[in-house]
C-alpha positions in Angstrom: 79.2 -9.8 15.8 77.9 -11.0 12.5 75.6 -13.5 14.3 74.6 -10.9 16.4 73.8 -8.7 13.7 71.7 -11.7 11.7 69.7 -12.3 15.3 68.8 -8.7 15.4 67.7 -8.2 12.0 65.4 -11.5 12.3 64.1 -10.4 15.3 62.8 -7.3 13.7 61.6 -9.2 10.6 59.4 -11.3 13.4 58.2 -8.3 14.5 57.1 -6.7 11.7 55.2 -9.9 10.8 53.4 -10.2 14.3 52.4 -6.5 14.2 51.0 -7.0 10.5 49.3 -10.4 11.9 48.2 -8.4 15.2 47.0 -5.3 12.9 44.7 -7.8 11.0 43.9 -9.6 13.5 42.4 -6.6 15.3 40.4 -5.3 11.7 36.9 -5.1 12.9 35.0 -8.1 10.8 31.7 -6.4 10.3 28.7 -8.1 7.8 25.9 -5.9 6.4 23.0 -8.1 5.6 21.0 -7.2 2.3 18.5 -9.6 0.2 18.6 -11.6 -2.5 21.2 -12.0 -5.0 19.0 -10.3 -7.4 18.0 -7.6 -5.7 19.6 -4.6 -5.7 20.0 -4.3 -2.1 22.3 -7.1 -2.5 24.5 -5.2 -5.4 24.1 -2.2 -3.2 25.5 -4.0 0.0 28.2 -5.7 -2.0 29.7 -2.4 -3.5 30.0 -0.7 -0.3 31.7 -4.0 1.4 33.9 -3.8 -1.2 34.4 0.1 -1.0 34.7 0.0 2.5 37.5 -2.8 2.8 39.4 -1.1 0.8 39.0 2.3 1.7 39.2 1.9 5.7 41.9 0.8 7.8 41.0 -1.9 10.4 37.3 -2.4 9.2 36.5 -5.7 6.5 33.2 -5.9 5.7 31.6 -8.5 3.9 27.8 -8.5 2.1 25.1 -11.3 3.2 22.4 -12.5 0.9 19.1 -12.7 2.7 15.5 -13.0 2.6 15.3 -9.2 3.1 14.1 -6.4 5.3 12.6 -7.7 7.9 15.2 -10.8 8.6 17.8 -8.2 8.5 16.5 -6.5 10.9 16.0 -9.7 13.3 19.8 -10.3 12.6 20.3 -7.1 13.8 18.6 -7.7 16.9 20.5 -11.1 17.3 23.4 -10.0 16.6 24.1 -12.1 14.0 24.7 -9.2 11.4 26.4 -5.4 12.3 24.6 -3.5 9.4 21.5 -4.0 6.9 20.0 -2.1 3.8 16.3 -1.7 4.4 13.5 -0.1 3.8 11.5 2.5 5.9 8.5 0.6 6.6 9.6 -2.3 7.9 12.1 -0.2 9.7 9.1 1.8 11.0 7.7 -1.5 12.4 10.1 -2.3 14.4 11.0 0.6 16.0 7.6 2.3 16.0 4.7 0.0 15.5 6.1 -3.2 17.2 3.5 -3.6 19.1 1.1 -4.2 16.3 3.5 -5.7 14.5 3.4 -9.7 12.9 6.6 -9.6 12.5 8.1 -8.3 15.5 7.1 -8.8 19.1 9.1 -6.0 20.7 11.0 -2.9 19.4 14.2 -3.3 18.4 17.0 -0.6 18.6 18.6 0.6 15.6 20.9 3.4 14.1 20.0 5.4 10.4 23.7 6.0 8.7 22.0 7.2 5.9 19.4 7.2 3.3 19.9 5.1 0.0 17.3 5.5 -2.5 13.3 5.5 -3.3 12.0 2.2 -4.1 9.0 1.9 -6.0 6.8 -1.4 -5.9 6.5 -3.0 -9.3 3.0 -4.9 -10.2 4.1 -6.9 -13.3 1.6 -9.0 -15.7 2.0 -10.5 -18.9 0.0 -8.6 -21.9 -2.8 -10.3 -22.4 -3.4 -11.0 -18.6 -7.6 -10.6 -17.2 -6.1 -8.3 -14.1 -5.8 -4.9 -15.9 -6.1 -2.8 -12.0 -4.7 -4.1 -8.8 -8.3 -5.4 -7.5 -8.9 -7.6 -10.1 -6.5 -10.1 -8.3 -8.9 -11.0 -6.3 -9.5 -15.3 -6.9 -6.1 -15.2 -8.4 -2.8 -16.5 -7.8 -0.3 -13.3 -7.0 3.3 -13.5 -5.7 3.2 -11.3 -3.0 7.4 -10.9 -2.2 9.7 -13.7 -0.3 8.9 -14.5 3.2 10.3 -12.0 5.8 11.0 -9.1 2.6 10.4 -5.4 2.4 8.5 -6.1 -0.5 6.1 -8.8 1.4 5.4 -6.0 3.9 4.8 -3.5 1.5 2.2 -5.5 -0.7 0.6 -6.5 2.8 0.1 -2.9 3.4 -1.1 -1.6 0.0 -3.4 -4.2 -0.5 -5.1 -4.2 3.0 -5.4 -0.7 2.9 -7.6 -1.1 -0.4 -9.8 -3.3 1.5 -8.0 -6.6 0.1 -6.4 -9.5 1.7 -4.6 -12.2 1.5 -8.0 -14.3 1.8 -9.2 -12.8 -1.3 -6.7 -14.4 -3.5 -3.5 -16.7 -3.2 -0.4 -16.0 -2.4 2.5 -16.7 -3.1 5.7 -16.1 -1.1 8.3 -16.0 -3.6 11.5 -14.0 -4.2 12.3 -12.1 -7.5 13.3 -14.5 -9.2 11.2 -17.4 -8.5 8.1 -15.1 -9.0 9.1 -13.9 -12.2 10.1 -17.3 -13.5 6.4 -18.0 -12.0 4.9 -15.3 -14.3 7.0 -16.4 -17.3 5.6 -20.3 -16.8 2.3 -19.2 -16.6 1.6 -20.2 -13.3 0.8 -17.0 -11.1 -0.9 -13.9 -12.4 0.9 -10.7 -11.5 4.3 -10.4 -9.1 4.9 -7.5 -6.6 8.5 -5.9 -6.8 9.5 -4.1 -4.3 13.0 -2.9 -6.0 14.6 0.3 -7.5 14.2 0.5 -11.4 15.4 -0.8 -13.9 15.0 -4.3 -11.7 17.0 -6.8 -13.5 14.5 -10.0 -13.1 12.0 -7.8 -14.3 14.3 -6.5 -17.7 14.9 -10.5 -18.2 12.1 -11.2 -18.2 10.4 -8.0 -20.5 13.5 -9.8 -23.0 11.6 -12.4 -23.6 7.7 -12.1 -22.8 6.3 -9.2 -23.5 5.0 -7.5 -20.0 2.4 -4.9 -18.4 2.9 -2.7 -15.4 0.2 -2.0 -13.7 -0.6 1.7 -12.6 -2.6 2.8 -9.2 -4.8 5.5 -9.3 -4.7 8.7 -8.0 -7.4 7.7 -5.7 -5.9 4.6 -5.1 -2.6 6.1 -4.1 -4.7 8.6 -1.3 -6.3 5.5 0.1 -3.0 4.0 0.7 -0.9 7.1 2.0 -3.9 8.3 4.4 -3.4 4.6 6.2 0.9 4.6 5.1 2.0 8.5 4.6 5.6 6.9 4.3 4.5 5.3 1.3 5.2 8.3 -1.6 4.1 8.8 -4.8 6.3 7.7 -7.4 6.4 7.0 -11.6 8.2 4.0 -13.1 8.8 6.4 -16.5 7.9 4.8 -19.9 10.6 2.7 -22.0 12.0 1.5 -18.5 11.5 -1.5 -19.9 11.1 -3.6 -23.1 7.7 -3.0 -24.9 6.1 -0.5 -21.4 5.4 2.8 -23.1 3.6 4.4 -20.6 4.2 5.7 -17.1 3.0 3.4 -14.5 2.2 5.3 -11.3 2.5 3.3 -7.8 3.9 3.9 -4.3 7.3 4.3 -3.3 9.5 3.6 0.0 12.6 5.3 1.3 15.7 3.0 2.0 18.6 3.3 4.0 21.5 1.6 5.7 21.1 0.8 9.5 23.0 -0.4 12.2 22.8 -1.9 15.7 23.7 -0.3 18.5 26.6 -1.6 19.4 28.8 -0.7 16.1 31.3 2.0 17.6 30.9 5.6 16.8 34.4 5.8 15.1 33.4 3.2 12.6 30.0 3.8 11.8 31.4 7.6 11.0 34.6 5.9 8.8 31.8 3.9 6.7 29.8 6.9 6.1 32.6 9.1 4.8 34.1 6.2 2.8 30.8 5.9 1.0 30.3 9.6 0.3 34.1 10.4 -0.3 33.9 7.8 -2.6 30.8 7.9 -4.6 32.5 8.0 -8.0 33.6 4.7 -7.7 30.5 3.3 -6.4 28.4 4.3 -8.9 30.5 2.7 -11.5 30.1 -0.2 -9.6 26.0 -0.3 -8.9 23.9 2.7 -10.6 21.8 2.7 -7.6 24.2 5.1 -6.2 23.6 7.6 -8.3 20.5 7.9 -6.3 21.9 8.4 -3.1 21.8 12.0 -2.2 24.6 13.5 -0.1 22.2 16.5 0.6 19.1 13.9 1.8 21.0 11.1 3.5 20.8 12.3 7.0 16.7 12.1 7.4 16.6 8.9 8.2 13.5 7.3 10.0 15.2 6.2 12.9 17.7 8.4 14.7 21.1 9.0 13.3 24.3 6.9 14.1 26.1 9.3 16.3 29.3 8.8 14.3 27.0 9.3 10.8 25.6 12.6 12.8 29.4 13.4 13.1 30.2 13.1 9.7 27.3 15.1 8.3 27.9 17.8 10.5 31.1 17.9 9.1 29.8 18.5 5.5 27.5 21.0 6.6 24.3 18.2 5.7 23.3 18.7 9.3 23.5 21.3 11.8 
């Protein structure tokens, strides 16, 4: 009877382990790709893997560095990643303009779950530097953003539609921190930033050299939106950083979190409410929360996740 007894109670203990085991076993493994490490995209991604593993049974979620918008979006289409901050541009070439697209050579499916935050495009100099506006690049060296970035695609865009390309000067593929140690050695002339304020390379940097940001005109910025309406208006305020004390107008860029197609309606709504139940804690993690809007997440530029449409009926955000 005792023996009997000590068989049972092992086989339950066995049991218990293989469901636990099974349980795990069976947690969706998804990967949201982001940028570099620092970006914010890739602090952004990081915090809500992190939230997200903890807050929701059966889904672990890990963050990917990248080279940015555009190869997340290719990993999307491979399927080598199941989520990806990016920004609406590059987003809007492959799902609209693909056709006329360098980048992407047919249109590739995606989900919005929601809207992140605005990101402004930085044009940093040292004080003292010859370019004082944005076409006095021309015969320079410029880092235009890391190969396959939002950023790359953005400067591309600005700068064409002002009637200047990458003939008229030399670029320089770099990421964030490459270009700004670039700047800082004296060997390029200005760096474009795609990235939410206050970027950290750029605060390192404004540390120890004292910088410039360069401001486009209001003319400028009309030029620009008539060929890119998606590119907005936007003010890097004064005092952002070290030794700036003026506002430096430029063009902005919604961002967002998509998905492919194939992440389940269940869990794409179970990620949306764990980041918007849980925003507290996110923003103590990455300030670039604070920025994400409950009330503008669900106008996205590609159509909603059906489970992220689910949830933000839910909340009343959509109707």
């Amino acid at each position: 009877m005792h023996n009997n007894k000590l068989r049972a109670l092992a086989f339950v203990g066995v049991t218990s382990v293989m469901s636990v085991l099974g349980s795990a076993a069976h947690a969706a493994q998804l990967s949201i790709a982001t940028a570099g490490t620092t970006g914010v995209f890739y602090a952004y991604g990081g915090a809500m893997a992190n939230v997200v593993s903890k807050k929701v049974p059966g889904i672990s979620m890990v963050a990917e560095s990248t080279g940015g918008t555009v190869e997340n979006i290719k990993m999307l289409a491979k399927g080598q990643a199941d989520l990806a901050t990016a920004s609406a541009d590059v987003v809007h070439e492959a799902y609209v303009d693909f056709d006329k697209s360098k980048h992407f050579k047919e249109k590739v499916e995606l989900y919005g779950l929601f809207n992140m935050y605005q990101q402004p495009h930085h044009i940093v100099t040292l004080k003292g530097s010859d370019i004082k506006d944005v076409t006095d690049i021309r015969g320079e060296r410029i880092v235009v953003g890391a190969p396959g970035s939002g950023t790359e695609v953005k400067t591309r865009m600005m700068l064409e539609s002002l009637g200047i390309t990458y003939r008229d000067f030399s670029p320089e593929f770099l990421t964030f921190a490459e270009g700004v140690e670039a700047l800082q050695d004296g060997t390029v002339e200005a760096v474009f930033l795609g990235v939410n304020y206050p970027a950290p390379a750029v605060m390192s940097l404004a540390i120890t050299n004292p910088i410039e940001l360069l401001s486009l005109s209001d003319e400028q910025i009309g030029t620009i939106q008539k060929a890119y309406p998606f590119l907005e208006r936007a003010v890097i305020p004064a005092e952002t950083y070290k030794g700036v004390s003026h506002d430096a107008q430029t063009v902005s860029v919604q961002t967002l979190v998509v998905s492919n197609t194939k992440l389940s309606e269940d869990d794409a709504y179970n990620i949306v409410k764990a980041v918007f139940e849980n925003k507290a804690e996110l923003e103590n993690i990455n300030h670039a929360f604070k920025m994400t809007k409950l009330e503008e997440a669900a106008t996205t530029s590609v159509p909603l996740h059906p489970g992220a449409a689910r949830y933000f009926r839910e909340v009343g955000v959509l109707k």
